[in-house]
N, C-alpha and C positions, 0 to 999 in steps of 0.2 A: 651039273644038270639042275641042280634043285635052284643054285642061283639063278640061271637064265629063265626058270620056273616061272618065280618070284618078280623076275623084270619084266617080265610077258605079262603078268597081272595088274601092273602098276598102273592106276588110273588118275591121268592128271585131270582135273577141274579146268577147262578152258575162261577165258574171261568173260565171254558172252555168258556164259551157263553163270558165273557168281554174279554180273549183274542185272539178269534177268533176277535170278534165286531172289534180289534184294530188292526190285521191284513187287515181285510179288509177297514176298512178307510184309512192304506198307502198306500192302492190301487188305494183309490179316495180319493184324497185327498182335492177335494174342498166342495163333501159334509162333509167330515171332518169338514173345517174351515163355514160348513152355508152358502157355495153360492149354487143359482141353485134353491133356493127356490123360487122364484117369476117368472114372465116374460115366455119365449119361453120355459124354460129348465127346468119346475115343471114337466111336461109329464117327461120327461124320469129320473128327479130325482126320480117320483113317481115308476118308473121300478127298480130303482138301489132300492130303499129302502125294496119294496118286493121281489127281490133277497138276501138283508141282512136280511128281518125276515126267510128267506124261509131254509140260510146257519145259521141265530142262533137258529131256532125253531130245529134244527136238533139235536142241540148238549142238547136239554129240558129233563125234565123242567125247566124251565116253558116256555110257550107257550105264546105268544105275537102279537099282530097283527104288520103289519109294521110302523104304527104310532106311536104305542107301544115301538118299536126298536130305532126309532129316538128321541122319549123322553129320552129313557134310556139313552143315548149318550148325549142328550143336556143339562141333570141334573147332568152326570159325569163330562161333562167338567166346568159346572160352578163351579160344587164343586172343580173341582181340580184349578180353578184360584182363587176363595178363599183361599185355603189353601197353594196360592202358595205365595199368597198378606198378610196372615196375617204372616208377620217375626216375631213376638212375641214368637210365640209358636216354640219350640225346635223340631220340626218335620218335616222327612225327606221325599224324594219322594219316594215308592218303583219303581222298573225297569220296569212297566207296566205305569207308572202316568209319569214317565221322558219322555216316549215315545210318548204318548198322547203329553205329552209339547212340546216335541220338532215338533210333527206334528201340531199344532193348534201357534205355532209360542210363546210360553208362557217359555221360557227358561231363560230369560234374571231375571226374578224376581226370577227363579230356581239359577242361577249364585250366585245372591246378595244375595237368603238366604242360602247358604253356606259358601258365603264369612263372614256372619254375625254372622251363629254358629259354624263353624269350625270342629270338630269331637266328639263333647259332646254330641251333640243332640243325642236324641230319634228318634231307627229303630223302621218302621213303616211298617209293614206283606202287603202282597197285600191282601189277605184276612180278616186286619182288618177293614175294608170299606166293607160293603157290603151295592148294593144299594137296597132297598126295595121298590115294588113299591103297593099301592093298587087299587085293578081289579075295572074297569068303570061299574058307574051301568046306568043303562037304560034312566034316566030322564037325562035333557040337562042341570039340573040346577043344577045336582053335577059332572060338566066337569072339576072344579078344583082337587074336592076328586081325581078323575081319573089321574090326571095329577101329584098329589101330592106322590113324594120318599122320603120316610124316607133313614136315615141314620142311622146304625146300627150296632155298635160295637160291633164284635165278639173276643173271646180271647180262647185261651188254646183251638183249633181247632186240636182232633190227627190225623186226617188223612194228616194236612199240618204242624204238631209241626216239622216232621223229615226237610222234604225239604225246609221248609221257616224260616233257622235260620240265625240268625242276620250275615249280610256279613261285613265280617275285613274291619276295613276305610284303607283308600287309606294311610294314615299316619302308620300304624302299618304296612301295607305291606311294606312299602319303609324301615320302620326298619329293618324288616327280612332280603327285601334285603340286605342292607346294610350290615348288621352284617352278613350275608352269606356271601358279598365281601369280608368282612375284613379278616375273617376264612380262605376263599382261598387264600389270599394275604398270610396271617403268614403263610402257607403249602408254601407257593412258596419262603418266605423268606430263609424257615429253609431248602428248597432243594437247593435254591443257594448259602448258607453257605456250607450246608455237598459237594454242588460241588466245592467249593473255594479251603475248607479244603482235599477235595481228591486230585485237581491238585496241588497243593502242595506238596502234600508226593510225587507224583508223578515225579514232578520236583523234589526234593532232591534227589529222588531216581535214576534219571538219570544224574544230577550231579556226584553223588557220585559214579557211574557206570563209569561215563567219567575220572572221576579224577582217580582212579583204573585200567583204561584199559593207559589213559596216562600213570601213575607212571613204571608201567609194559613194555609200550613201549622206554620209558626212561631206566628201567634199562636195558632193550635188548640191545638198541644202547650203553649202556656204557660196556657192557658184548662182545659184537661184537669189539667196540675200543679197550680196555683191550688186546684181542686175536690180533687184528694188531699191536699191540706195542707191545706184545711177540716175534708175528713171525718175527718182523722189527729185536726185540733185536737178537734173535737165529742168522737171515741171520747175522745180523752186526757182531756177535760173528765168526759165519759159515768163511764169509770173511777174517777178524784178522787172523783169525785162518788159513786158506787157503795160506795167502799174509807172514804169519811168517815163514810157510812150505818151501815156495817157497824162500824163504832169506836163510833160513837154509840149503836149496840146493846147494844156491849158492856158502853161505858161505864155503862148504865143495868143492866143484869145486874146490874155489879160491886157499884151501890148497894143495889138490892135487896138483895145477898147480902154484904156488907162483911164481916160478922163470920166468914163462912168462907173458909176457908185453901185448900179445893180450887177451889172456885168462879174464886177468884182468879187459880190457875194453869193453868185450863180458860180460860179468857179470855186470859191471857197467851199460851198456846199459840195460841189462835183471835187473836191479832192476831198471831203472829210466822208463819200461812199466810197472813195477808191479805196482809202485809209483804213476802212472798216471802222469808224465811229460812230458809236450809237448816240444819243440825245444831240443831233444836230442842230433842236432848236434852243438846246440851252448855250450854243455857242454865239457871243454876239462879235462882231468885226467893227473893228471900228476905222474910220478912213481918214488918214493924216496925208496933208501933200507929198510929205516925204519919209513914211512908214505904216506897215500893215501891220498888225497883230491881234493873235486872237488868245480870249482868256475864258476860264469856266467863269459863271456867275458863282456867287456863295448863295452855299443853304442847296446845290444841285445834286443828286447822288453822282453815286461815284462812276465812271467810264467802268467798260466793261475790260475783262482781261484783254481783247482785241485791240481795245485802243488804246489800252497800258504798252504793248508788244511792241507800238508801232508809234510810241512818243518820238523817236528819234525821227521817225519819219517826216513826222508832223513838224517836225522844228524845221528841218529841213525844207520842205513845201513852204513855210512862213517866212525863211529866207530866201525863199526864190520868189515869192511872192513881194517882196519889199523889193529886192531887185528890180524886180519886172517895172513897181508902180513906179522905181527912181525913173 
């Protein structure tokens, strides 16, 4: 009887009720860390505390008085500075116990026992802790019974197996990152290879465009030359041809008119403009029955480049000229 007593009194702490409990201590945070208890300031911690059972009876069962509330909270955080102090054990804080630490000022032994097991340890449920605590009974002389929290390991919990599974260490994320980087990087490699390998074709391709529109304009300009050195040749011929006419003119004048002496030097003058010869009047002709010729005087300047050009010509006109008069 007295056992099923005992189990009828047992008050679990649900999870709403401790993390509400822990919102509201970063509220206040020095009944958090246990000041306010003694002296001028027990009145109104005594008001803050029956505010805190008034906001965790709400979220019950179980129901608690506010002395009730503040044991609950003075028995977590011992336990959780034991379990923060003993580094032996491979066990981690859950994200409700770091919080508490960090507000009651207990981080530093939280530092050191990670720096001590590194990511092997043992994830620890917030739900594996639950506090227990058993209900005061009436006599003053079992204030301890009242005062005494069990601790009590619960496992394989289904309403929290989904939402409280074990969170990736900080070491296995920084892998994924990583190797997520690396994945992007090789995508980024192999796009500024395929853009390397594109400007490339793309340069040959307008080299080779260039060199094609050159060869092209090269042969233009030598197709355009070609055609000026035709027409050059034709006029050259055009002219000969013109300038032989015009001798052949004369030459038949000079027969017609052999026996006269002006005739002869009107003709000599008319081939020495065909000729292009400048100082026509220092040319003198002298008339033999049976030969023409003509000579510079001395002491005359010199013929110009045009009638140097064209000495052969002149010889030639001089022998059709003696012809003619034979």
């Amino acid at each position: 009887m007295r056992k099923n007593k005992m189990e009828k009194n047992i008050k679990i702490t649900n999870k709403k009720q401790f993390k509400a409990m822990v919102e509201w201590m970063k509220q206040h945070p020095d009944i958090a860390k246990g000041k306010g208890h003694y002296g001028p300031n027990k009145c109104q911690l005594k008001e803050k505390i029956e505010e805190l059972a008034f906001e965790m009876n709400a979220y019950g069962p179980p129901i608690r008085l506010p002395e009730e509330w503040l044991r609950v909270w003075t028995h977590f955080k011992a336990n959780l500075k034991r379990k923060i102090a003993n580094n032996k054990k491979s066990l981690h804080l859950s994200p409700m116990e770091e919080a508490v630490a960090n507000l009651t000022k207990c981080n530093v032994l939280t530092k050191s026992l990670r720096a001590s097991l590194g990511s092997s340890g043992k994830k620890v449920k917030e739900n594996d802790i639950i506090y227990v605590e058993v209900s005061s009974q009436t006599n003053s002389t079992t204030t301890k019974n009242e005062e005494t929290h069990q601790c009590v390991s619960r496992e394989n919990i289904n309403e929290d197996s989904i939402e409280h599974n074990e969170p990736i260490g900080c070491e296995k994320l920084i892998l994924e990152v990583l190797k997520a980087q690396t994945e992007n990087q090789k995508l980024i490699i192999e796009k500024l290879v395929e853009i390397e390998k594109n400007t490339k074709e793309i340069l040959n391709v307008v080299k080779k465009r260039d060199l094609e529109q050159d060869e092209e304009t090269t042969k233009e300009i030598l197709n355009v030359t070609k055609q000026k050195m035709l027409l050059c040749e034709e006029n050259t011929k055009e002219i000969l041809k013109l300038k032989k006419t015009k001798l052949e003119i004369i030459g038949v004048k000079l027969f017609m008119n052999k026996n006269s002496k002006e005739c002869v030097k009107d003709a000599a003058n008319a081939l020495m403009s065909i000729l292009n010869v400048d100082y026509v009047d220092n040319v003198v002709l002298a008339y033999h029955p049976n030969q023409y010729h003509t000579k510079i005087s001395p002491g005359t300047p010199d013929v110009t480049a045009a009638t140097l050009q064209h000495q052969s010509e002149l010889k030639w006109s001089q022998s059709a000229l003696r012809s003619i008069s034979n």
